[in-house]
N, C-alpha and C positions, 0 to 999 in steps of 0.2 A: 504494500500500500504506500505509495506517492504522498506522503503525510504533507510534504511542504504543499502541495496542490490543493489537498483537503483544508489545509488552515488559511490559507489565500482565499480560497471560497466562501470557505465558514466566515470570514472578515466581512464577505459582501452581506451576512444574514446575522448580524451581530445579535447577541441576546442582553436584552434590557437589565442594566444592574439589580440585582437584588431578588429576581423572579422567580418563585419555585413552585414549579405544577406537580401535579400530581398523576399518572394514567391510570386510572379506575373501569368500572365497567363500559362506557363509554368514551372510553379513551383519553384524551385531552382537549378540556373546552375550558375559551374562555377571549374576552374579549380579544377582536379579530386582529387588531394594530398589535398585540402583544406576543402573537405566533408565526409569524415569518422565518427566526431560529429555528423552533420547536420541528418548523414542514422542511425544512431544510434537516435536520438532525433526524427526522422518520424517514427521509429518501436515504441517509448512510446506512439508517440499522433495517430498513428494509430489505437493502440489500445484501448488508450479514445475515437475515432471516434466510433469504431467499439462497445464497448459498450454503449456508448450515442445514437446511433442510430438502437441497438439491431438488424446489420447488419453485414454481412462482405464487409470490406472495402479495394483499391487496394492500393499497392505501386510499382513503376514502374521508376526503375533505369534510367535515358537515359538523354541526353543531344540534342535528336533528329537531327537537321542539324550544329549542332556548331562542331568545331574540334573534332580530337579524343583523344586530350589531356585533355578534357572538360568532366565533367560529371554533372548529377541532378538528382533530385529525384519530381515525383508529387502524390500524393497522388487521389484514387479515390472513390468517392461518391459512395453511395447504387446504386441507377440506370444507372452504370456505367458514371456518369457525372463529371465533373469537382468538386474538392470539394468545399464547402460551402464558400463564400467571408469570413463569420466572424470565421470563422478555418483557412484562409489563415493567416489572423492576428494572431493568436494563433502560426499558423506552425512557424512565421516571431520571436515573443517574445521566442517560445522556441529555437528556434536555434541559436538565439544570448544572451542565457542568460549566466552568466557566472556558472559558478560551484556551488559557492555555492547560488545562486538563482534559480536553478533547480528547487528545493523541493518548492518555492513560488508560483510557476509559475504553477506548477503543479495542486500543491493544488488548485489556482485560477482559472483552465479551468475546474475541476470536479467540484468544487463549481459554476460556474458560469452557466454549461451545468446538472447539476446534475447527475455526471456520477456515477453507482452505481460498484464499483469496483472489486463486486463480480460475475459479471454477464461474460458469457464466450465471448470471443473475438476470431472471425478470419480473419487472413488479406491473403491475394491473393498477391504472391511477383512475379514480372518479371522484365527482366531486358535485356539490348540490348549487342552488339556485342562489346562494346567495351574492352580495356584492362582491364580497372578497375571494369569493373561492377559486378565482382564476386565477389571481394574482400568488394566491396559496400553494393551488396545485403547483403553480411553475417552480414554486420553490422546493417542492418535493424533487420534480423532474431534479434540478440544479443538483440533489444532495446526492438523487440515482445515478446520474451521468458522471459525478466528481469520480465515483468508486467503479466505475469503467463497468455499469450495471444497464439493461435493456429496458425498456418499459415501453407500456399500450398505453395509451391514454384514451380512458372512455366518454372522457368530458362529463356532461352534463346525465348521471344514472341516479335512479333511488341507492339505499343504501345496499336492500337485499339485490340489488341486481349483480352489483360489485361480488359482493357474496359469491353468487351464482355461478358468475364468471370464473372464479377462482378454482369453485370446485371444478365446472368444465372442464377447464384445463389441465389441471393436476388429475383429472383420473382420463385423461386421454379421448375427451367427450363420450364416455361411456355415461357420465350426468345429462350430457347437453353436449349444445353448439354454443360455444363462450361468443356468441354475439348477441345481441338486443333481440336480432330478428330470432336467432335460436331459443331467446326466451320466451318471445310473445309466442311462435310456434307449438312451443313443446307446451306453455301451458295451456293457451287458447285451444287447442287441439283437445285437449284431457278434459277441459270445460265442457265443448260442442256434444263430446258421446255422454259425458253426463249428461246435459241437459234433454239432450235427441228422449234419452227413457224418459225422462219427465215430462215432457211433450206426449209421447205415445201414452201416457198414463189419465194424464190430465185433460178436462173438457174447459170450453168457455175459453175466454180473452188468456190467450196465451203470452200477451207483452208484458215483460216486466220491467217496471219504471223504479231507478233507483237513483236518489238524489245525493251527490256527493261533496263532501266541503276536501277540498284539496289544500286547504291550509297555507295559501301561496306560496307552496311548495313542486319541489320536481315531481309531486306524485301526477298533478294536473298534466305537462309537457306528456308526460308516459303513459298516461291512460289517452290522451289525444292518438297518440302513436300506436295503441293498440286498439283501441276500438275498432277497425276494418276487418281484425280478426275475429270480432265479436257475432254472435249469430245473430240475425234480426230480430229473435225475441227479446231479446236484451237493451232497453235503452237506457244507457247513462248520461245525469245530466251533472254538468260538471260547474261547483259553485267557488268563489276563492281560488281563482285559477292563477291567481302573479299577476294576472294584469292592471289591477287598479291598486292593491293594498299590499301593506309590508308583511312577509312572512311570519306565519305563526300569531299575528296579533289579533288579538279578541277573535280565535277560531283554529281548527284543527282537533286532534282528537286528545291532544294533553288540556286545551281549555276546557272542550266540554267535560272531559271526566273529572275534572278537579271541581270547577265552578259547576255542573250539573243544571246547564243550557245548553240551547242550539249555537251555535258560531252567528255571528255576525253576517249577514251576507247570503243566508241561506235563507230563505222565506220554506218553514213549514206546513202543509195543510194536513189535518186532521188524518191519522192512520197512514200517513205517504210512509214509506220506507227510508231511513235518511241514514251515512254514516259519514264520519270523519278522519282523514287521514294525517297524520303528523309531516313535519317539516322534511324526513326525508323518508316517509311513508315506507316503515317498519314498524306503525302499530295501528291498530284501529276498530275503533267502536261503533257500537252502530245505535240509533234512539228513535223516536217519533210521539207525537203526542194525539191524546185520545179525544176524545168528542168533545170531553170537556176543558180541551185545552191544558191539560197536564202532560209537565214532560216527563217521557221515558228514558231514560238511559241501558242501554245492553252493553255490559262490561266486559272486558274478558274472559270473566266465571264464567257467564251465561254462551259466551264462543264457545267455549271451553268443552261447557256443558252438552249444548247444541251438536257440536260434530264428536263428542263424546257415544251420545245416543247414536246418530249414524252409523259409527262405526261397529259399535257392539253388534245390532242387529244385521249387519251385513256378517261379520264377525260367527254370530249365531247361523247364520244362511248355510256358510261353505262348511260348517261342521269341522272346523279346526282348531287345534288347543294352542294356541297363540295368546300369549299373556301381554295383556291391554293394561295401563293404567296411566291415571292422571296425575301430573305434577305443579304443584300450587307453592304459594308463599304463605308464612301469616299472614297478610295481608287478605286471602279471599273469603270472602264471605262464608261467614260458618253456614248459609245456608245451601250454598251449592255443596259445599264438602259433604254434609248431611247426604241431600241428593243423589249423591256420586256414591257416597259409600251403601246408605240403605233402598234406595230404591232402584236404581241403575247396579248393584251389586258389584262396584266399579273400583280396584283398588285405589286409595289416594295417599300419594304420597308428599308432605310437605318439607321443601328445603329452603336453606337463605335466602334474601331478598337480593336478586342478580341473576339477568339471564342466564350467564354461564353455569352458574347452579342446575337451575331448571334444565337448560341442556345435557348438560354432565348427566344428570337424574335418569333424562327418560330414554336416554341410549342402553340401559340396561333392560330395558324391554323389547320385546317385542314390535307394539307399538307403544309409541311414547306419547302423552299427547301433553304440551306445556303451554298455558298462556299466563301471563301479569293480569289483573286487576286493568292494569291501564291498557291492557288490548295488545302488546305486544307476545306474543306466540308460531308454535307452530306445531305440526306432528312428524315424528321420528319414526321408520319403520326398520328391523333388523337385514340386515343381506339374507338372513337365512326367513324373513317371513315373505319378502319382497318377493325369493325364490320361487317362493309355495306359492305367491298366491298369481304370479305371472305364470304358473303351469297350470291352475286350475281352469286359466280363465281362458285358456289354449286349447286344455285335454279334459275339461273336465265332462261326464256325459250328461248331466244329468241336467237341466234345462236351469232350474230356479238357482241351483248351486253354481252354473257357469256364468250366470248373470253380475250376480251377489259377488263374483269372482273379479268380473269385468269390471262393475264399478269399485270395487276397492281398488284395483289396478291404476285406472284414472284419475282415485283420489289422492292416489301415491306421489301421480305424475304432475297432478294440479297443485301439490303442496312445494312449497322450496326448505326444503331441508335442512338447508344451510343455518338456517335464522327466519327471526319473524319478520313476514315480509306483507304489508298490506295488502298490495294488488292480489295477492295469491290467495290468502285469507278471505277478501273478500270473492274472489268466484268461487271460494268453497263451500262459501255460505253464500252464497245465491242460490247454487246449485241444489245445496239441501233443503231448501225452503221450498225451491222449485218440488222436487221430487219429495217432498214430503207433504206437501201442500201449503204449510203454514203460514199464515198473518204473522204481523209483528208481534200481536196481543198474544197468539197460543205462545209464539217462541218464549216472549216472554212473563205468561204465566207458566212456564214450567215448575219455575221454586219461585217463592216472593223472598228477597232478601231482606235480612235481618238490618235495621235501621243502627248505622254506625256513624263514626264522626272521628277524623284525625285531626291530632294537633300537634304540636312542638314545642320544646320549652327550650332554651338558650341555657347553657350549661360553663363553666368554667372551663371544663375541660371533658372533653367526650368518652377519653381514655379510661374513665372512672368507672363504667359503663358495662358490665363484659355480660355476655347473654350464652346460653345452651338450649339445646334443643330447635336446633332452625329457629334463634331466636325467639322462642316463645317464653323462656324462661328466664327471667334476670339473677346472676349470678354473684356479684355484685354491683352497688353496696350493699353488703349487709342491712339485712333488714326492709330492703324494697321488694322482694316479691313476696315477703308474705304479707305485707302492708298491699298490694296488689288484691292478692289471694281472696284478703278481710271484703277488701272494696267490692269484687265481683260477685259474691257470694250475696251482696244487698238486693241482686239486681235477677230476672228473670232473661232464662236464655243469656245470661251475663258470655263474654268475654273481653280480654285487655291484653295487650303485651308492649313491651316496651325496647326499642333497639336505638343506639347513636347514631348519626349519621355517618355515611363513610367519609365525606370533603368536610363539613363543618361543625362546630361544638355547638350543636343540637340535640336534642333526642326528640324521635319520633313517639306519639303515642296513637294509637288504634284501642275503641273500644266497640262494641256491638253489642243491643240490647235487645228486649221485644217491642219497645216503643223509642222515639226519635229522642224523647226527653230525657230516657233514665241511661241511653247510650250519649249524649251531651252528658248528663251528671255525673256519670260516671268517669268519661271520659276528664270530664274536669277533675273532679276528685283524686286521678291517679297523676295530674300534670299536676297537681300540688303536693304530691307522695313524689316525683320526681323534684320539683324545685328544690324540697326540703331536704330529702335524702342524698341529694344527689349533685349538688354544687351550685343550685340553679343562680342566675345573674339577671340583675335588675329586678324590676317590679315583680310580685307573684301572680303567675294567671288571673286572670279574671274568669269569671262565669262565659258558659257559649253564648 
């Protein structure tokens, strides 16, 4: 490695005195004038990835639902997955190294990973709609090119697309065709023969009208792009497209699920079908409101839940012992878990608050099926079920079982594997609603969820905090969970749990009760068992 070249370079992408990030589960975010460095320091260790792992590897510009004065950068793994937790520490030392410890730092992740520095490197660059993300990319390319590394530049992709791509090409497009067109194909395609049975099943107006907020984000350019592929039952109307408003503000599917409205921009009537996609559409929710003008929100529990049931009974169809289960956070509503466990006879398994969790989780099944609360998910199937069930749907004789075959097959093909990807998300639920008949009201009366309420309390220090049990349980300080324990125990259908934040000295608090009031008092209750026990700083909560 040419170091005098590298620190000549690195000069033109200097890093602001004093600055230190952090790369967490969405990698590195944070205002956009302040990562220039940071994209230039992801194109060198990208290219250490990419030849440590004799793979190409993704970079992927975007700061997803955060303002649009905001930007980030996450890097992506060979199988199009999250990268490696002991490279996130790596990404963390190089982008806060100073100048002249570059060359240290360097040295020390090839020697420690044994990267041989002769070997050829390609990375996969995309990048979202915002202002800065061009000028960002270029400085990724700048960091690829110093270390004599190749890269594609995809410009303007959602996040999951990036994803896609990666996988594509690292398994030799046995995933796909790592282009755009290979992705609108392959899943537009798995879409059509679902919907075709729904069609042949179904009487009366066969158009289905879905209204979309695009968050003025890249999901709007990409669903422009894809809709030709789309069947003509299918009509999408596209709301919050980029062209009038700033991304992400007052709309997308992080405002509605937080705030618990429609977005801005979107005019809904009575029972329409409506959902929302985030700023680089890798999550999404879906709502509508009833006669009486009350809003609905559909979570990611209720996703969850929804293509949960489809799959069992298809699951049930072909008569094969393929082990199905769902993977949650604390955070999902004790009522869908209920659900899932006693009525759907559904294993559920809950782990930490982090995609990567939830990923890691449901690769040990079978099928895996994972979504967030806030709508970001997806479903995992094993090589050995994928096997079974692309032979049954081949050789199988027996009519209802080859069917039941077929469409698991297409749901396989219609999901992106890689990560939670909206666009994909949403044809899977279209298609199920399709073929299962469903309004928005049956979907979602399936379960009624248990009325809860999050808060936060500002802490001295977060460290103090330490939790077990996929965070359910507080471990210290002494003395707050069974002060918890007293609190929920006042309350019906009670739950509470209590975790820090991973970037800030916060702590999160989640409660759920039978009614809206006693999960507000409760919920208060236990952020005043945290201020007290727990370091809390400034004033004490107030009432909800």
């Amino acid at each position: 490695m040419d170091f005098a070249v590298v620190k000549k370079s690195s000069a033109l992408h200097p890093k602001p005195a004093g600055l230190a990030l952090q790369y967490g589960t969405a990698g590195f975010r944070t205002e956009a004038e302040r990562l220039d460095h940071v994209m230039f320091r992801m194109g060198l260790l990208a290219v250490l990835r990419s030849r440590a792992t004799a793979s190409t590897i993704g970079v992927m510009v975007t700061a997803s639902h955060n303002p649009e004065e905001d930007n980030g950068v996450k890097l992506i793994d060979p199988h199009g997955e999250m990268l490696h937790p002991l490279w996130e520490e790596y990404a963390t030392q190089l982008a806060n190294a100073e100048e002249q410890e570059l060359q240290k730092v360097m040295t020390e992740i090839c020697q420690k990973e044994a990267v041989d520095l002769h070997k050829d490197a390609l990375v996969f660059i995309g990048r979202d709609t915002r202002p800065s993300s061009k000028k960002l990319s270029q400085s990724v390319i700048d960091g690829i090119s110093v270390l004599g590394g190749q890269y594609h530049d995809y410009g303007l992709v959602t996040t999951p697309q990036l994803h896609y791509m990666v996988c594509c090409q690292n398994t030799q497009g046995q995933y796909g065709k790592a282009t755009l067109e290979g992705y609108y194909q392959k899943l537009s395609k798995a879409f059509v023969e679902l919907i075709k049975q729904a069609n042949s099943s179904s009487s009366g107006d066969s158009q289905r009208h879905l209204k979309i907020d695009c968050a003025n984000g890249i999901g709007a350019l990409k669903l422009m792009e894809m809709e030709r592929y789309f069947p003509k039952e299918v009509l999408i109307h596209l709301y919050n497209d980029g062209t009038k408003e700033k991304l992400n503000h007052l709309c997308g599917a992080d405002y509605v699920k937080v705030h618990q409205k429609p977005p801005t921009g979107l005019d809904m009537k009575p029972n329409e079908r409506c959902c929302s996609l985030d700023g680089d559409a890798d999550r999404i929710v879906y709502y509508y409101k009833d006669t009486a003008d009350h809003f609905h929100l559909i979570d990611g529990d209720k996703i969850a839940t929804l293509i949960s049931i489809f799959l069992k009974e298809l699951l049930v169809k072909v008569e094969q012992t393929l082990k199905m289960a769902v993977i949650q956070t604390a955070y999902a509503n004790g009522s869908s878990t209920r659900y899932l466990e006693e009525t759907m006879k559904v294993p559920v398994h809950c782990v930490k608050t982090g995609v990567k969790h939830l990923h890691h989780k449901a690769q040990e099944f079978d099928v895996g099926v994972y979504f967030e609360a806030n709508g970001h998910g997806t479903v995992l199937f094993s090589k050995a079920a994928e096997t079974k069930i692309r032979q049954l749907a081949k050789e199988e004789k027996d009519d209802e079982r080859r069917e039941a075959a077929k469409m698991l097959e297409n749901t396989i093909d219609l999901f992106n594997q890689t990560v939670g990807d909206a666009i994909s998300d949403m044809l899977v639920i279209e298609a199920i609603l399709a073929l299962k008949g469903l309004t928005m009201q049956q979907w979602d009366a399936i379960y009624t969820d248990l009325p809860n309420r999050l808060l936060k309390v500002q802490v001295a220090d977060r460290h103090l905090i330490d939790t077990t049990d996929a965070e359910r349980h507080v471990v210290a300080p002494p003395g707050l969970q069974e002060k918890i324990d007293a609190l929920v125990k006042k309350y019906k259908s009670a739950r509470a749990f209590v975790r820090p934040s991973g970037t800030e000295d916060i702590v999160r608090i989640y409660a759920e009760a039978d009614k809206q009031e006693n999960a507000d008092a409760l919920a208060h209750e236990v952020s005043l068992a945290v201020y007290h026990l727990a370091g809390g700083v400034g004033t004490p909560p107030q009432p909800v």
